[in-house]
C-alpha positions in Angstrom: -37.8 13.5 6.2 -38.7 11.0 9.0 -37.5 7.7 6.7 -34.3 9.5 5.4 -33.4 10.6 9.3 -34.4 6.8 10.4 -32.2 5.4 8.0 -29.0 8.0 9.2 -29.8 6.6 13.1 -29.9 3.2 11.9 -27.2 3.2 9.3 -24.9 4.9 12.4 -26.0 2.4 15.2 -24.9 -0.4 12.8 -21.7 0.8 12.5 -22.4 1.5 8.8 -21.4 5.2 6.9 -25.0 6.5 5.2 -25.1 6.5 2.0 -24.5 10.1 -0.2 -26.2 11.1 -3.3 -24.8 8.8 -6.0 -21.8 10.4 -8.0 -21.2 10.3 -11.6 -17.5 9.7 -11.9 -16.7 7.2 -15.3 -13.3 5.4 -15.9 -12.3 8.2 -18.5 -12.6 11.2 -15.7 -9.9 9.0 -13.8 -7.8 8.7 -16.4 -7.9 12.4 -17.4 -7.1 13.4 -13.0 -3.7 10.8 -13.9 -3.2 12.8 -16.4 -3.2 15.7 -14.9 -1.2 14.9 -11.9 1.4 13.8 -14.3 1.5 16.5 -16.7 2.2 18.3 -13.9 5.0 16.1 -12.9 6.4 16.2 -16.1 6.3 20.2 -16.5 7.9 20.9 -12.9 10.1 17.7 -12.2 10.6 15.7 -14.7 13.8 13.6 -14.1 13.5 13.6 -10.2 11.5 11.6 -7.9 8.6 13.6 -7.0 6.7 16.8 -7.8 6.0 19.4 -4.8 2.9 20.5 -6.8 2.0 23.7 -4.4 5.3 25.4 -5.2 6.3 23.7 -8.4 9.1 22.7 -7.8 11.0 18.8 -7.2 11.6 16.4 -4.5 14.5 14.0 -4.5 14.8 11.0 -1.8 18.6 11.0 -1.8 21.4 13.0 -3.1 21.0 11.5 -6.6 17.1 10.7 -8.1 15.8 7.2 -8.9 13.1 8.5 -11.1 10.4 7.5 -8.4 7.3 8.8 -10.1 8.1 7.5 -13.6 9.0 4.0 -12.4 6.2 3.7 -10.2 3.4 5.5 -12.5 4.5 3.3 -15.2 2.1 0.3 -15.1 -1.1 2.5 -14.4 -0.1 3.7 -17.8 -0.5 0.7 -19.2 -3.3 -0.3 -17.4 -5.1 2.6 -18.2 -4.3 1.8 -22.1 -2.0 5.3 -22.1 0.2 3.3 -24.2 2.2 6.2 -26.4 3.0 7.8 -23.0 3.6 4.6 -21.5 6.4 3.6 -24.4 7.8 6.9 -24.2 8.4 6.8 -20.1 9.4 3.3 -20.8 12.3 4.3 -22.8 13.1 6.7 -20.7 13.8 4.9 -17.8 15.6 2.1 -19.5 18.2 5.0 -20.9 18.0 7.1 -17.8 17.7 4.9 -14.9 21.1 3.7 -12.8 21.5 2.2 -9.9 25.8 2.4 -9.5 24.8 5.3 -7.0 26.6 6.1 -3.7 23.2 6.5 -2.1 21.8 5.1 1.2 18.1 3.8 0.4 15.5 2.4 2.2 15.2 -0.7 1.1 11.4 -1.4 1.8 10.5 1.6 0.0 13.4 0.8 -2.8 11.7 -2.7 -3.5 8.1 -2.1 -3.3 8.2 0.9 -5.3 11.4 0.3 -7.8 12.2 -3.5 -7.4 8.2 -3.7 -8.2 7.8 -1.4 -10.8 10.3 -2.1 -12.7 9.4 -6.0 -12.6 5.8 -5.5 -13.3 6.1 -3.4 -16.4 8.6 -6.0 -17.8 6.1 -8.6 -17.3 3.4 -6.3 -18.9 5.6 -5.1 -21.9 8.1 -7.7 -22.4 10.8 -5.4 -22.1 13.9 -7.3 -21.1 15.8 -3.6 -20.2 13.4 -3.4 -17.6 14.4 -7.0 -16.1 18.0 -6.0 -16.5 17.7 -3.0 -14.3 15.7 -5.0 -11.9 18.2 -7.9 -11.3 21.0 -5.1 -10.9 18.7 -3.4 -8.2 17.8 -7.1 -6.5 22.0 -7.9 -6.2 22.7 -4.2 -5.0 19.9 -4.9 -2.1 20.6 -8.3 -1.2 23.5 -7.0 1.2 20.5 -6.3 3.6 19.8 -10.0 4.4 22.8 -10.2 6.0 22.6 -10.0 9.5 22.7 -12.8 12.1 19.3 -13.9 11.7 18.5 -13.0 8.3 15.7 -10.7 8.4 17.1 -7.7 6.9 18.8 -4.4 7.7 16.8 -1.2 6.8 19.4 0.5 4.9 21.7 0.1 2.1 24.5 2.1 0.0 23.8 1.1 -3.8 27.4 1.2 -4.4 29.1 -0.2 -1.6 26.9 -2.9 -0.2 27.0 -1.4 3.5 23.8 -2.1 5.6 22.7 -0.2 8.4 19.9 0.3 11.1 19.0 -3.0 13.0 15.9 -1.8 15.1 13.7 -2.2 12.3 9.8 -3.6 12.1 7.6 -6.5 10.6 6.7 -4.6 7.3 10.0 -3.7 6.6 10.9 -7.3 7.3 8.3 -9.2 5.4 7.2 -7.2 2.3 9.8 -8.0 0.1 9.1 -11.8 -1.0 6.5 -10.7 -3.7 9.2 -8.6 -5.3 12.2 -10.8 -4.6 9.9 -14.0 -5.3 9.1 -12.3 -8.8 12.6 -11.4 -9.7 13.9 -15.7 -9.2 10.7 -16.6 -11.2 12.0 -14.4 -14.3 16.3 -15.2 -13.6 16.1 -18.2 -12.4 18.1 -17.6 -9.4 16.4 -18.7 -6.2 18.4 -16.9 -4.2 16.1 -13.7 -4.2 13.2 -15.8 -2.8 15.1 -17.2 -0.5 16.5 -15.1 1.4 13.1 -12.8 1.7 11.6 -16.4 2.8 13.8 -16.9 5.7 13.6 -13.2 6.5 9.6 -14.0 6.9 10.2 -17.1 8.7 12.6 -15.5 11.0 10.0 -13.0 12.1 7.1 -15.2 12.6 9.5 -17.6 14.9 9.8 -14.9 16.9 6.0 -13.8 17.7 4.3 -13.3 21.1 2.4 -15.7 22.9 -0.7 -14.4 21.2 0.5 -15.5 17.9 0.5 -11.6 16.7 4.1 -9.8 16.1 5.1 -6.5 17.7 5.8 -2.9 16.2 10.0 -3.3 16.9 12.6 -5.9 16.6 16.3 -5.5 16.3 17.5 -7.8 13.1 20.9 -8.4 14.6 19.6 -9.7 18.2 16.5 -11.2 17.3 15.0 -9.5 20.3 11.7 -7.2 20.9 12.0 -3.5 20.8 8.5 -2.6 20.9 5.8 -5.2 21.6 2.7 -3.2 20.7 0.7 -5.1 18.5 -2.3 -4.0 15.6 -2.3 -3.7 11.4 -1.0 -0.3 10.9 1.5 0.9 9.9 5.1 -0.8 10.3 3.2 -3.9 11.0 0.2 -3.7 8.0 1.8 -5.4 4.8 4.0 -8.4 6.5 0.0 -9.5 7.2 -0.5 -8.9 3.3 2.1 -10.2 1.7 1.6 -13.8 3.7 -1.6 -14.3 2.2 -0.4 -13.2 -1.0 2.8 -15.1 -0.8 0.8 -18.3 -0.8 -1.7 -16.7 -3.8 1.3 -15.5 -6.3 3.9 -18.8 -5.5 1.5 -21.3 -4.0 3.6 -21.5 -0.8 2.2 -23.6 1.7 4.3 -22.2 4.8 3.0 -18.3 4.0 -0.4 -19.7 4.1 0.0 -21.7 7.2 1.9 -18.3 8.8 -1.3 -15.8 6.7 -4.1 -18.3 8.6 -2.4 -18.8 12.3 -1.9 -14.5 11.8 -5.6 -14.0 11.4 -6.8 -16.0 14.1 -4.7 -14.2 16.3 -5.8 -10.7 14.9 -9.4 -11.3 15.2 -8.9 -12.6 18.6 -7.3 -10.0 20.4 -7.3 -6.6 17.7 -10.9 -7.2 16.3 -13.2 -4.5 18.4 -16.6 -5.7 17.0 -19.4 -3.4 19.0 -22.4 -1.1 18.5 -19.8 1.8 16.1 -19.0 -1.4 14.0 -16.0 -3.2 13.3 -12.7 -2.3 14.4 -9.4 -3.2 14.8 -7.2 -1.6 17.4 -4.2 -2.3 19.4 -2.7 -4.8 21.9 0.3 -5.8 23.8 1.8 -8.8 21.7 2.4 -10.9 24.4 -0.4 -10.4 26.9 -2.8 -9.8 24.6 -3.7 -6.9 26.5 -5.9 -4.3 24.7 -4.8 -0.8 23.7 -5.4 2.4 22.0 -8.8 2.2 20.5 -7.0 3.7 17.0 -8.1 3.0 13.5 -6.6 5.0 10.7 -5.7 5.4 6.5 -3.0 2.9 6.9 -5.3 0.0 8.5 -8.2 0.4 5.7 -5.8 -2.3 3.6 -7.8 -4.6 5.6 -11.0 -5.4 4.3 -9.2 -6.1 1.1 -7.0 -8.5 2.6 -10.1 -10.0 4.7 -11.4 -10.0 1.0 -8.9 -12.3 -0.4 -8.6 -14.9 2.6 -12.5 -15.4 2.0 -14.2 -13.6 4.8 -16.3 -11.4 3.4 -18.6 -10.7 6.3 -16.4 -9.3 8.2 -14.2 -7.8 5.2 -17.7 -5.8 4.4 -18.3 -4.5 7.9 -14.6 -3.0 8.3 -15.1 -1.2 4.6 -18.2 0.2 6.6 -15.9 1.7 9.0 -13.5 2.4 7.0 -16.0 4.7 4.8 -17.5 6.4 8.1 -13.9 7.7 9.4 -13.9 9.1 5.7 -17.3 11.3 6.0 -16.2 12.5 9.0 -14.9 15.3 7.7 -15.3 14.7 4.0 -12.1 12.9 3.8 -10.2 10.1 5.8 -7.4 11.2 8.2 -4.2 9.3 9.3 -6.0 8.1 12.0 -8.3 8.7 14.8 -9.7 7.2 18.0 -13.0 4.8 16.9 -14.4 4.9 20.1 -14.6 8.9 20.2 -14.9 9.1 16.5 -11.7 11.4 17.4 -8.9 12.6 14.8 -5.4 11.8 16.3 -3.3 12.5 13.2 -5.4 15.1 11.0 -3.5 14.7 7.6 -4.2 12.9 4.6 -1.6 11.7 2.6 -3.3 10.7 -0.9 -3.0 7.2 0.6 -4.4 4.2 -1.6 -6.2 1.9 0.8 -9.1 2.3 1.5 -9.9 2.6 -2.4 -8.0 -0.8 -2.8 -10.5 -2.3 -0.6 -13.0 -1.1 -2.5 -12.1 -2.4 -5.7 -11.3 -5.6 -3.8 -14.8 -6.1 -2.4 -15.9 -4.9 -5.9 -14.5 -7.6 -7.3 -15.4 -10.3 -4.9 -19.0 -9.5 -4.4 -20.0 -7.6 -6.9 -22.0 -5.3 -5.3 -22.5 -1.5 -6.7 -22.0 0.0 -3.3 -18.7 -0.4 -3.8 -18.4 1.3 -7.2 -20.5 4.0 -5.4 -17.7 4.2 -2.6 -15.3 4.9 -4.8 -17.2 7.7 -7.3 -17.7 9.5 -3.9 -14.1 9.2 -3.0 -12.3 10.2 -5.8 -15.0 13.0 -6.0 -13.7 14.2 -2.4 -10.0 13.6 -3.4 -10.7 15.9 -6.9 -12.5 18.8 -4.4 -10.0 19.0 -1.9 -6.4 17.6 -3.2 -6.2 18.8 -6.8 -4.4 21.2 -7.6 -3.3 23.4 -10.8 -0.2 21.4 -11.0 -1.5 18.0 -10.0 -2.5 16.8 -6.6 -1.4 17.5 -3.0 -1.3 15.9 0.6 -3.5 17.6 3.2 -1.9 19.1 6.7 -5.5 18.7 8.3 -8.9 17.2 7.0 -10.5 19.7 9.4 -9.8 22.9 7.5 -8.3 21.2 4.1 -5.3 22.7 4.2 -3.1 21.9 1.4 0.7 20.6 2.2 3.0 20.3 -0.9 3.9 17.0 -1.6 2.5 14.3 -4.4 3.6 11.2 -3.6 4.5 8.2 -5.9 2.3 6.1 -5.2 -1.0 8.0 -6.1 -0.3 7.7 -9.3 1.0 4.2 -8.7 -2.2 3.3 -6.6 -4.9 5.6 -5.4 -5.6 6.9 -9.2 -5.0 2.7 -10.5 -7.5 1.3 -8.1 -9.8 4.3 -8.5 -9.5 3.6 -12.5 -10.0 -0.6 -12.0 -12.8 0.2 -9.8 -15.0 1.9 -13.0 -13.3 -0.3 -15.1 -12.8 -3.5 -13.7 -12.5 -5.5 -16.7 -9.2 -3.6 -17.5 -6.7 -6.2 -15.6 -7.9 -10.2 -14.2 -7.6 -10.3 -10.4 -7.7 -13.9 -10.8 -4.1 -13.9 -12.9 -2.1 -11.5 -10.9 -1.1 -10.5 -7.6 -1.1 -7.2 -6.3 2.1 -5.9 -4.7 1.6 -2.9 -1.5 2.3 -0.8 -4.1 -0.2 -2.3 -6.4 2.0 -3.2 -9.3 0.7 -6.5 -10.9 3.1 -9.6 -10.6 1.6 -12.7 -12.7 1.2 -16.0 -11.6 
């Protein structure tokens, strides 16, 4: 009793999250939770973008659907060798899927999810329907790049080209050049990587005097709407996709920007104390600190630490990362480190702290991180599956259920929980993973 309760003080003064029972989770019970989740899909919305599993009923983004969850589950399909069920969604999609659609989309959320998916089963299958519907979705969203300074608008209309909403962010702004870089590789056409290139460049001209970007900019001006500064959301993947730029096209400039970004982040957001390591907020230009917030969004992190090479401090976040998630069981959107706090009590079935697991995984190859991820996808199956798939949760507190499944947990949370146990089922060394987590090839 003394030893166990030594090692919970110590494990907690070192910022570390003690360690549970182990968990017997295999590859195969993965697998069988995807196809669950999707059955469920299929039964209750089949032919629209998401299932409301709760109610049984569908969700649609826009007025018309763009098969989101079929599109986006697609690879993990594939990756998970469901071949017969990937070939029939496959064919599906290429007979089913338009995009001549008077529809206003996001085009973040468009490319990540669509532009991505689409391209990343192509290179997995060989399909050439795939790339076809992927070139006409890259010329319909190109309209976006057209503002003054060439980072990008945040809406388009499919049909008629017209952009709107200039106050936009850095993710919005710089996760696109995996996708867009991917789709001139397979058409020849630079044009795709181009213009998400100087959309990057534009934004990094434009950083504070600490080197770090801000939450708001206005595309058309060039100026500042919001200089608050950290690695959540609306700032997290512009960070990732400079490192992964350089990885996937061997871009020297998205290296130099990736390198001169992390310097700056671990100089003025790294919070490195007695509860661990951290990473909160600042004010872009002063480099004056912030809230002391931490939540689901910024776990992409140690992943990304991962990749550039720093694994010290890559292993330490995870730490952290895995402590806001026993909390209550399960992580929440976010809450204050210092208090060990909940500011935002949902859970959305988000991916990323299981991605930097499997990252870490992969890098070090040490079984704490398989471990990790068992006792994560354990917690996900106790409190967010339900008898029509899998649900969001209004409050990690009490575990109440909302009524949403969202693309991507099929698309990532169940892939990275599935590579995790069975790691040998795609080489990290021969593809890069988009924020969505569908594999682009070198």
């Amino acid at each position: 009793m003394r030893s166990s309760l030594f090692l919970v003080i110590a494990a907690s003064l070192i910022g570390a999250a003690p360690r549970q029972a182990a968990v017997d989770v295999t590859a195969e019970d993965v697998k069988q939770e995807f196809l669950h989740a999707w059955n469920g899909y299929k039964q209750y919305a089949w032919g629209h973008d998401e299932l409301q599993p709760l109610s049984k009923t569908a969700h649609d983004w826009h007025a018309d659907t763009l098969y989101m969850t079929p599109v986006d589950a697609l690879d993990t399909m594939l990756v998970m060798g469901l071949d017969g069920e990937a070939a029939k969604t496959r064919d599906y999609i290429a007979e089913h899927l338009r995009f001549d659609k008077d529809i206003e989309v996001k085009n973040f959320e468009i490319t990540i999810r669509i532009l991505g998916g689409l391209l990343s089963a192509h290179e997995m299958t060989g399909d050439k329907r795939l790339l076809t519907l992927a070139e006409d979705l890259g010329n319909r969203l190109l309209p976006v790049f057209s503002s003054p300074t060439g980072m990008p608008y945040m809406f388009v209309n499919l049909k008629t080209g017209k952009t709107r909403q200039a106050v936009s962010n850095p993710a919005e702004i710089g996760t696109l050049i995996l996708e867009f870089g991917t789709l001139s590789k397979l058409t020849g056409k630079p044009v795709y990587f181009d213009k998400a290139k100087r959309a990057i460049v534009e934004l990094y001209k434009r950083r504070g005097r600490t080197g770090l970007v801000g939450e708001g900019i206005n595309v058309e001006t060039g100026e500042w709407t919001n200089k608050r500064t950290h690695i959540g959301g609306a700032i997290d993947s512009f960070y990732e996709y400079l490192i992964k730029c350089e990885k996937l096209f061997g871009d020297k400039d998205c290296g130099d920007m990736w390198r001169g970004s992390l310097t700056a982040i671990n100089t003025h957001l790294a919070d490195d104390g007695p509860g661990g390591l951290w990473y909160g907020e600042a004010d872009m230009d002063s480099g004056r600190r912030g809230a002391t917030t931490y939540g689901s969004l910024q776990a992409f992190f140690p992943a990304v630490l991962a990749l550039g090479g720093d694994l010290d401090r890559a292993k330490r976040l995870q730490e952290s990362g895995y402590k806001m998630w026993r909390l209550h069981g399960i992580e929440p959107e976010e809450l204050d480190y210092k208090s060990l706090r909940v500011t935002s009590p949902g859970y959305q079935l988000r991916p990323e702290i299981i991605e930097s697991a499997y990252y870490l995984s992969q890098l070090t190859h040490d079984p704490r991180y398989v471990e990790m991820g068992r006792a994560m996808f354990a917690d996900l199956k106790k409190y967010c599956r339900t008898e029509a798939g899998y649900t969001v949760l209004q409050d990690v507190a009490t575990k109440k259920q909302g009524d949403r499944m969202h693309s991507f947990f099929l698309a990532e949370t169940l892939k990275y929980a599935y590579l995790l146990l069975a790691p040998d089922a795609i080489d990290l060394k021969k593809v890069v993973f988009n924020t969505e987590a569908h594999p682009l090839t070198h």
